[in-house]
N, C-alpha and C positions, 0 to 999 in steps of 0.2 A: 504494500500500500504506500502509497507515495505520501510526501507531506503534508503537501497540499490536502491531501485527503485526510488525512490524520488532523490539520488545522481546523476543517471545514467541521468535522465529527466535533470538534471542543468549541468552534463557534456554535452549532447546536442545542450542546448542553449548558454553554455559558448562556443563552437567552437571546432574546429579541433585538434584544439592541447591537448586541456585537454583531448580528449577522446584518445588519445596514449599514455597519460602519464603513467608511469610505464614500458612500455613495454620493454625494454632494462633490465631493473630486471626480467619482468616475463620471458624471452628471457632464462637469465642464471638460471633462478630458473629452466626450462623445459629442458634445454640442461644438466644440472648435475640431476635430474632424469631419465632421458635416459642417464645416462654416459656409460652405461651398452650396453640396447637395441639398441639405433640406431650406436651405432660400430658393434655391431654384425652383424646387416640386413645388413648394406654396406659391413662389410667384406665377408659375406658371396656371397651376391649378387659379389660382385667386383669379387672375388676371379674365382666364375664360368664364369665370362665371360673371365679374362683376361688369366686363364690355357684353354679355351677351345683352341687356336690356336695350343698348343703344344700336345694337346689331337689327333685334329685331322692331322697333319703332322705326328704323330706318324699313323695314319688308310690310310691316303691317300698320301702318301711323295713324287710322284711326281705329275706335270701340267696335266699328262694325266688322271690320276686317279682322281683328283678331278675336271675336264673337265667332267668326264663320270656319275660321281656322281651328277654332277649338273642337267646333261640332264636327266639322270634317275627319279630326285625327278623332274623336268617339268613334266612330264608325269605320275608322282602318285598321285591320288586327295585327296585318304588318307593321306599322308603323305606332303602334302601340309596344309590340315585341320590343323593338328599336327606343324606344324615349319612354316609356310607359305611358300612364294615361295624363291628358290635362283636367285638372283640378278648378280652375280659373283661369277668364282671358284677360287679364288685366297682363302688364309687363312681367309684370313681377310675376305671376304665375305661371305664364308661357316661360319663364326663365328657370323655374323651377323645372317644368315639363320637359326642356328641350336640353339642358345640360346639370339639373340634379344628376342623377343617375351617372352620368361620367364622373363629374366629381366627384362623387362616392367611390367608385371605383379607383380610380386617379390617388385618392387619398390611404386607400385599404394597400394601395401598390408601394407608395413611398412609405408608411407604416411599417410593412414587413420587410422593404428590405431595409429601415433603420435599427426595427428591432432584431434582425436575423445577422444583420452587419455586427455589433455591439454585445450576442452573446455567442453561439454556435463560430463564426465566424474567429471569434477573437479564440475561443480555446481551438479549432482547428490549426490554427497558426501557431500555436505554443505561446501566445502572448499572455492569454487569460492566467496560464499556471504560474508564470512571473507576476504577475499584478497580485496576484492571490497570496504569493511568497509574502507580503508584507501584512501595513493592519488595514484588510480588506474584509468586511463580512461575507459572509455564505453568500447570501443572498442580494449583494449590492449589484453586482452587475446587473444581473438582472431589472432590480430596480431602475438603475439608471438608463437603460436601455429603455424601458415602458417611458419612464419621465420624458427622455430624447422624445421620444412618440408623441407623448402628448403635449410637450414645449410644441413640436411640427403643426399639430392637428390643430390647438388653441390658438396659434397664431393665421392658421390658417381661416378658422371661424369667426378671427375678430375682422379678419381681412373682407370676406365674404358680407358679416353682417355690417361692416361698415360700407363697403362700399353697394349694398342695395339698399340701405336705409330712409333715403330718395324713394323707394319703391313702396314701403312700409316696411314699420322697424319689426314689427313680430314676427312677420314675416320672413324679413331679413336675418331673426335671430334664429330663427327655427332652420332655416335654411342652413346657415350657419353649425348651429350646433350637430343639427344630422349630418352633414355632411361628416365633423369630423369625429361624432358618433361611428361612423361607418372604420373610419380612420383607427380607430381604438380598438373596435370589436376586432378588424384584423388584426392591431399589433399585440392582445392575446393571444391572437387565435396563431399567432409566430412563435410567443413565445412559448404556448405547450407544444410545438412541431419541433422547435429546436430544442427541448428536451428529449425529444422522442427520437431524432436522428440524429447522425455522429457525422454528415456534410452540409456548409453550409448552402452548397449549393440546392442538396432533394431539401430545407429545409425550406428553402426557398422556390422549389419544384411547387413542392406541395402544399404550401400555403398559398401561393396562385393559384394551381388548381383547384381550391375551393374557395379561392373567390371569381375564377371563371365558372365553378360550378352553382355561385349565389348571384352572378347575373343571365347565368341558363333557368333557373326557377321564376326568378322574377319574370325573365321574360317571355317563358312559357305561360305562366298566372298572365300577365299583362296582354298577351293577344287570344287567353278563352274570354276573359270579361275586362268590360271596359272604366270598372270604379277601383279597380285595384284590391278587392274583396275576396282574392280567390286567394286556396289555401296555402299556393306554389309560393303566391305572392308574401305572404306571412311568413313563411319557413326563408325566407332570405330578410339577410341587414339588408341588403338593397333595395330591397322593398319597403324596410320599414321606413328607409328615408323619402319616399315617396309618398308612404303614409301617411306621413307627418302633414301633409297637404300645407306645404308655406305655400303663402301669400294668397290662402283659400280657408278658411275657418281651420284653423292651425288644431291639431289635436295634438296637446301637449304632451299626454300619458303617456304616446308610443315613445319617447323619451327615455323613461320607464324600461321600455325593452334593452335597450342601450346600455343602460346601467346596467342592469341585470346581467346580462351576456359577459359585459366589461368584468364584472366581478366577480361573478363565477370561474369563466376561462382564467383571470389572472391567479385566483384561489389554486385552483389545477396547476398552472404553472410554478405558482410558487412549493407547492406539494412535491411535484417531481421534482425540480429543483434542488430539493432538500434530500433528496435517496440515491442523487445517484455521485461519483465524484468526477471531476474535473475531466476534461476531453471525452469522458464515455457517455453512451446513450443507452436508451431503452431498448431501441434498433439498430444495435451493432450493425456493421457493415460488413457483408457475405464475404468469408476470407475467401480470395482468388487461386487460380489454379497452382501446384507446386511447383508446375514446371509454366516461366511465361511465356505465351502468346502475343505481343506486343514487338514486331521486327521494327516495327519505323514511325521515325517523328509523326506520322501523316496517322499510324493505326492506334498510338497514345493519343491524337489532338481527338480525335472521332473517338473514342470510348469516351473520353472527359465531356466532348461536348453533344451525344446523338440525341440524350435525354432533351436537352432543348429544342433541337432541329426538330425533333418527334412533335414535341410540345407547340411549337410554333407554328407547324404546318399544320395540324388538327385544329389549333385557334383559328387561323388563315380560310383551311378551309370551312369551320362554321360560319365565320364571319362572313366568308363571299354567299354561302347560301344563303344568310339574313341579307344582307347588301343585293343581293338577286331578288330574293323576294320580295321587296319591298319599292324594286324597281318598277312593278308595272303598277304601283299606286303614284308615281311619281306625277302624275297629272295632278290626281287629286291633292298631293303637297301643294302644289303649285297655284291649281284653280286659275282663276283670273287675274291674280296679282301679279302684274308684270316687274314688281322690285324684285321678288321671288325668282321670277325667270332671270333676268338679269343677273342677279348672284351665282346662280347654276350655270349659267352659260359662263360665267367668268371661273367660275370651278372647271367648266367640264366643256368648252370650248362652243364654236357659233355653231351649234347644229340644232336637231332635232330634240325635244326636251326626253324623250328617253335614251337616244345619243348620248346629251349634255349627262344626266344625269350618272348613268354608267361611265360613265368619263369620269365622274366626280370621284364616284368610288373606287375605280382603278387607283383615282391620284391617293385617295385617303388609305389604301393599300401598300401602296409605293410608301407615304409618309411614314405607318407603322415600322414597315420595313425594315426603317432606316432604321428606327430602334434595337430590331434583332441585329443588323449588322454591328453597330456601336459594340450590344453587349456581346459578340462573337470574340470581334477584334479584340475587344479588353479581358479576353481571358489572358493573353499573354499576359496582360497588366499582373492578372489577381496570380497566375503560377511565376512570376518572376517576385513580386513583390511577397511573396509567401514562401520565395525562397525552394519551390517544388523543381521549378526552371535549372537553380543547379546542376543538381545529378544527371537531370537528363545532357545538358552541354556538358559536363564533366567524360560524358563519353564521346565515343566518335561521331557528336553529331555538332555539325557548325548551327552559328544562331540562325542562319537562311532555311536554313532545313526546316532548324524545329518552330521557328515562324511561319514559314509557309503552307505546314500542315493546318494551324490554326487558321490562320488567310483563307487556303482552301474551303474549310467548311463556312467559312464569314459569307465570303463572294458568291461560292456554289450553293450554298443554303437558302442566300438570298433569293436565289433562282427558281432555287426548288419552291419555297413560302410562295411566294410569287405564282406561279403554275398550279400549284393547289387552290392558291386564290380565287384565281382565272377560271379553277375546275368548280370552285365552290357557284361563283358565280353563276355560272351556263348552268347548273343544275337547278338553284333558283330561279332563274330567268327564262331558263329552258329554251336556250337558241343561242347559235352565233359563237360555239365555241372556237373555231380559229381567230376571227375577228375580237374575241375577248383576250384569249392567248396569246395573240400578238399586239395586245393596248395593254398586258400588264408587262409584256417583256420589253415595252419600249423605257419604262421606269428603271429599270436595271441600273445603267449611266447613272442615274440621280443619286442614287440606292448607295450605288459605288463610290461617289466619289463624297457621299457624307462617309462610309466605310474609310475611304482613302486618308480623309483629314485625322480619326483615329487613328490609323496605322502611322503618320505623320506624327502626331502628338506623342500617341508612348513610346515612337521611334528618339525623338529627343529627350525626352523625360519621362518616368511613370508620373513625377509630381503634377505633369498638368494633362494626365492621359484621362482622366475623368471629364476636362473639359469637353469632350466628345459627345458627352450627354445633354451640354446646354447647344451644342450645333444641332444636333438632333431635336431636342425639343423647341429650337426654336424653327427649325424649317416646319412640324408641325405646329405650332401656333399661328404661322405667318399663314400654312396652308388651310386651316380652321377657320377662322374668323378674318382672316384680312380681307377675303371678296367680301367677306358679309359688312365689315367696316369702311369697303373704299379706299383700301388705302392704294396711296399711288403705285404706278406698275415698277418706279424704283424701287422703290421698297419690298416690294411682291417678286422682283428680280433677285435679291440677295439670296431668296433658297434655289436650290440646283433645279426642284421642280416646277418652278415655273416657266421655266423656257423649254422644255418637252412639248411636243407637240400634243394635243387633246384627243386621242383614241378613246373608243373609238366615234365616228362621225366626224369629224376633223381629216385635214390633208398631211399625211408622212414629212417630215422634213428632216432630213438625214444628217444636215448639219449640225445640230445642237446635242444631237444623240454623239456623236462622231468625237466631236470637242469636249462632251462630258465624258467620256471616256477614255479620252487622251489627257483629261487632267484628272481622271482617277489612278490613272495608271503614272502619271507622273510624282503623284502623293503618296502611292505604295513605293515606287522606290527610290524616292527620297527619304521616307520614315524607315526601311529599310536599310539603308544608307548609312542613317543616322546612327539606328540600332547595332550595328556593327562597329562602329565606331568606340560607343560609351560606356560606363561599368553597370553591372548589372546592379540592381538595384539590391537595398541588405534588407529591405524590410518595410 
């Protein structure tokens, strides 16, 4: 038994107190390593919900139009799946309607990966068993971990209810609070996963997958009935934030739920917690064969990373079947309001509005994308800066090798997410499968060379290889709501995706694909380049 473990057993029987000790240090040690990450999530998240009011007063500007709009999306089951149901047409409520639910989401994602960062994460590394060597309680990391979460989640709810306050303040605050209600319930529901597993990564598998699996209920409940009443819908947090009906007779109790959830699952956590010792899990990790199977940098990157690739094309392709289905409601989104058309056509190029529309969601496929490629590329970050990168260069393998195994699965994955997309789509839409499969491989270029800028970034430094994630999230911010706010086509120029040509319905232009792909390929090996150059990083 290790010390550590022997420590943690006498901080048990010493009491309460000794097992929080530290925590107010581990607090600030977690909050200036995210100094970066969790302003981003919040700014970004904040940012979408609190421009979507002037988004949509610019599509809907009077009572009647957003009256008709309301009734409309009642009666679409698609498009109830997709946003759930609206509650009230006032701003404020269409705002709830149209980007509640991603918030929630959005927030349950940054949640778990602060809380999966700060404790699973830290003992995989050997970091937590040093920290713990001093006067650390049992049970502080932990804490400070949830705390990290909910500093995140609070700051993000004061952001939300301040800036819809304009809309109504109760409104605004319920909005608010569910939102980062959502945020909490997963950063328990992280932290009894990372007791359960012994990688941060399946800890972080599998906390996604059930919160992909609590907006498959929700939005199974949300397109059988259209009040939000159904039982699918109740068995998801993300439902209850819909429940909550802001900026519509707010029903406070489901609040209630939130807590509930929050205190229970953290109760669990702190339970396991306390039985098991330092770096081990519930769900030990299947010892491997005794003779290895792993010949080459390329058949290590692909075991470390297939779990994802798996994960993201099964996302991809649900996703294109909702995006497909709800394609041929796309009139009725639309109706008569030509600002509505207009924003589509600037999403989704000057054609035909199920053209435009399909267009749209190719591009909003591509944006995702980007994301998987980000977090592809930065696995090198996480195995070099964890110090795993070693052994493997310590043999005969040069850094080119066992980078471009990871590269491979970054670039080709993207392709593959991609073409599952394309397939999810045609299956919803039920037509047009080459003409879809070749408007999501025209995104490729785009895809790549936000991939590129990553491989650039940790190729000079791991320290600023994270920046990768604000290029990312802002080419999807810019692609979100920038048509819907007008903003000028400079500005809308800065992400790689807007100069792609709008498939499909739109005319091919070979150049922009051509030049985006001669500066992805100039960003990989430059970051390559660079990476050969400089010392590996210690930690």
């Amino acid at each position: 038994m290790t010390a550590v473990a022997s420590g943690a057993r006498f901080g048990v029987r010493a009491g309460g107190s000794r097992q929080l000790a530290g925590t107010w240090t581990l607090l600030r040690l977690a909050l200036r390593r995210d100094r970066v990450m969790i302003p981003l999530w919040v700014a970004v998240i904040g940012l979408m919900v609190v421009s979507m009011p002037g988004s949509l007063e610019s599509v809907y500007s009077t009572a009647a139009e957003r009256a008709d709009v309301a009734r409309q999306m009642l009666t679409n089951s698609s498009l109830r799946a997709m946003y759930g149901p609206v509650f009230g047409d006032s701003l404020g409520g269409l705002t709830a309607w149209r980007i509640g639910t991603y918030a929630g989401v959005f927030a349950g994602i940054m949640s778990l990966l602060v809380v999966v960062r700060h404790t699973r994460d830290e003992e995989e590394s050997g970091r937590q068993e040093m920290v713990s060597a001093g006067m650390v309680g049992r049970r502080a990391p932990l804490t400070s971990a949830l705390l990290a979460a909910l500093v995140a989640n609070a700051t993000l709810a004061l952001i939300i209810t301040g800036g819809l306050a304009g809309q109504g303040s109760s409104g605004a605050l319920a909005l608010g609070l569910g939102t980062a209600g959502v945020g909490m319930v997963f950063a328990t529901m992280a932290a009894i996963v990372a007791q359960l597993t012994e990688s941060a990564r399946l800890a972080k598998g599998l906390t996604g997958g059930l919160l992909g699996a609590a907006f498959v209920l929700r939005a199974a409940g949300d397109s059988s009935v259209s009040d939000g009443s159904s039982v699918l819908t109740w068995l998801s947090p993300v439902g209850w934030l819909e429940n909550l009906r802001s900026f519509a007779d707010e029903r406070w109790w489901v609040l209630l739920l939130f807590v509930a959830a929050v205190a229970l699952q953290g109760m669990v956590a702190y339970d396991l917690a306390g039985r098991r010792d330092v770096g081990m899990s519930f769900l030990p990790t299947r010892p491997g064969p005794a003779t290895g199977s792993l010949g080459t940098a390329w058949a290590l990157a692909w075991r470390l990373q297939r779990g994802s690739v798996l994960g993201w094309s099964l996302g991809f392709l649900a996703a294109g079947v909702a995006f497909g289905g709800i394609t041929t409601g796309a009139t009725d989104l639309v109706g008569d309001n030509e600002r509505t058309r207009e924003i589509i056509e600037r999403m989704g190029g000057q054609s035909g509005i199920t053209d435009a529309f399909l267009a749209t969601m190719v591009g909003m496929l591509g944006m995702v994308a980007a994301l998987y490629v980000v977090q592809s590329v930065l696995r090198l970050h996480a195995e070099e800066t964890s110090q795993r990168a070693e052994p493997v260069l310590a043999n005969a393998v040069g850094r080119l090798r066992w980078a471009s195994g990871h590269l491979l699965i970054a670039f080709g994955g993207a392709t593959l997410i991609m073409l599952v997309g394309g397939l999810g789509l045609t299956l919803g839409y039920g037509q047009d499968l080459p003409t879809i499969l070749g408007a999501c491989l025209v995104q490729l270029p785009a895809i790549w060379t936000i991939g590129g800028l990553a491989v650039l970034l940790h190729g000079v430094s791991p320290t600023v290889a994270p920046g990768a994630w604000g290029a990312a999230g802002a080419t999807l911010l810019l692609g979100w709501i920038g048509p819907a706010l007008d903003l000028p086509a400079t500005i809308l120029d800065l992400s790689p995706f807007g100069h792609l040509p709008k498939l499909p319905g739109g005319e091919m232009a070979w150049t922009p694909v051509l030049v985006l792909t001669a500066i992805a390929v100039a960003l990989v090996g430059v970051g390559l380049g660079a990476l050969r150059r400089r010392d590996l990083a210690t930690g």
